[in-house]
C-alpha positions in Angstrom: 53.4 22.5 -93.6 52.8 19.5 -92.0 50.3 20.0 -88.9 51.5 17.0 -87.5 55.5 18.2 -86.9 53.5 21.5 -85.7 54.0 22.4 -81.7 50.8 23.5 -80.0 51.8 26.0 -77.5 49.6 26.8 -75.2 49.4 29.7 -72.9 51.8 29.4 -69.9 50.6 31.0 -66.2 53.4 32.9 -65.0 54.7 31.0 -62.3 54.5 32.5 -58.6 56.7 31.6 -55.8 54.5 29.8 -52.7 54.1 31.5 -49.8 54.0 28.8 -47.6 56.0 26.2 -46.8 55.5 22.4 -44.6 57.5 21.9 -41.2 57.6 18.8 -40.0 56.3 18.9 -36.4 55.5 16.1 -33.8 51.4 15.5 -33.0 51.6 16.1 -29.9 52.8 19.9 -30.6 50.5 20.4 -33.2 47.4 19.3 -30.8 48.6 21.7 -28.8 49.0 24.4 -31.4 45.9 23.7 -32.6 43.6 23.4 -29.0 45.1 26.8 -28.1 44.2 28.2 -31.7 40.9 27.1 -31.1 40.3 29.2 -27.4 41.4 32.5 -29.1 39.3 32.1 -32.4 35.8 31.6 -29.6 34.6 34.8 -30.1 32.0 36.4 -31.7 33.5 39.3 -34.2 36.9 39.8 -35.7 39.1 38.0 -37.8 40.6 34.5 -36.9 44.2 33.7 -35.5 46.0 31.6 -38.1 48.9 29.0 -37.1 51.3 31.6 -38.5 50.4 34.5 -36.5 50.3 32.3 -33.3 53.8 30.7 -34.0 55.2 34.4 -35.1 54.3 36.1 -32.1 55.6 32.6 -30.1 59.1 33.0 -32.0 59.2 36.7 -31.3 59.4 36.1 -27.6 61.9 33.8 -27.3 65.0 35.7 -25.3 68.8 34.5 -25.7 68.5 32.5 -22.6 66.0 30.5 -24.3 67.8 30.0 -27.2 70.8 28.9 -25.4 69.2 26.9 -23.2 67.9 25.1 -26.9 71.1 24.5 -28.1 72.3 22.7 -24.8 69.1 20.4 -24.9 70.4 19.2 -28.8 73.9 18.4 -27.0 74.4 14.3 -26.8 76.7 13.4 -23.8 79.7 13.0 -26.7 79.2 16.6 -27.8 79.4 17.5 -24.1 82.5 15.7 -23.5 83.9 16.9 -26.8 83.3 21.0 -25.3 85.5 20.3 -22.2 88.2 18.6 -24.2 88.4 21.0 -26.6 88.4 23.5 -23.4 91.0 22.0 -21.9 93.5 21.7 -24.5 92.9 25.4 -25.3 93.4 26.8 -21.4 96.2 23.9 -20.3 97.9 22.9 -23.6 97.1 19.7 -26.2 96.7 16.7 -24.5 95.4 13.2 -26.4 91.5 12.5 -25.6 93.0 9.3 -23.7 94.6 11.8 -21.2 91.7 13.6 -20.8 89.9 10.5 -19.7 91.9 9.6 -17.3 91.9 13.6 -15.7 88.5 13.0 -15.5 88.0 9.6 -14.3 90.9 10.6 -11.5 
């Protein structure tokens, strides 16, 4: 045998999923994330408050108001106006988005 034609194998670590993941966030919010992190972890015993536990708790408080009232913030003014066309051809019959203009503008 020829060594050089030979593979070398050589012992593979079983590969384990990551447990964390990156989230793009603006500065500001993680300054602010980070200053409040930094008040709850001044204190003299016990364990410290990681980002994760902080934002879990955060998330676990959020109501369905406050989640609706998120989903109207991401609306542009076009999405809006979209939502009452699409409302009004569904309660007073199909009109063309020209028409709908004009009920509007009237």
């Amino acid at each position: 045998m020829n060594p050089e034609n030979e593979k070398v194998s050589s012992p593979s670590k079983p590969k384990t999923k990551a447990k964390t993941d990156y989230l793009r966030i603006q500065k500001e919010t993680k300054r602010k994330i980070l200053s409040e992190l930094a008040n709850l972890n001044r204190k003299d015993t016990g364990r410290e408050v990681t980002p994760d536990q902080y934002i879990s708790l955060a998330i676990s408080l959020l109501t369905a108001d406050h989640l609706e009232q998120l989903k109207k913030q991401s609306l542009s003014n076009k999405d809006r106006l979209e939502q009452r066309y699409r409302e009004h051809c569904s309660t007073h019959g199909k009109i063309s988005m020209d028409e709908f203009l004009g009920l509007l503008l009237k």
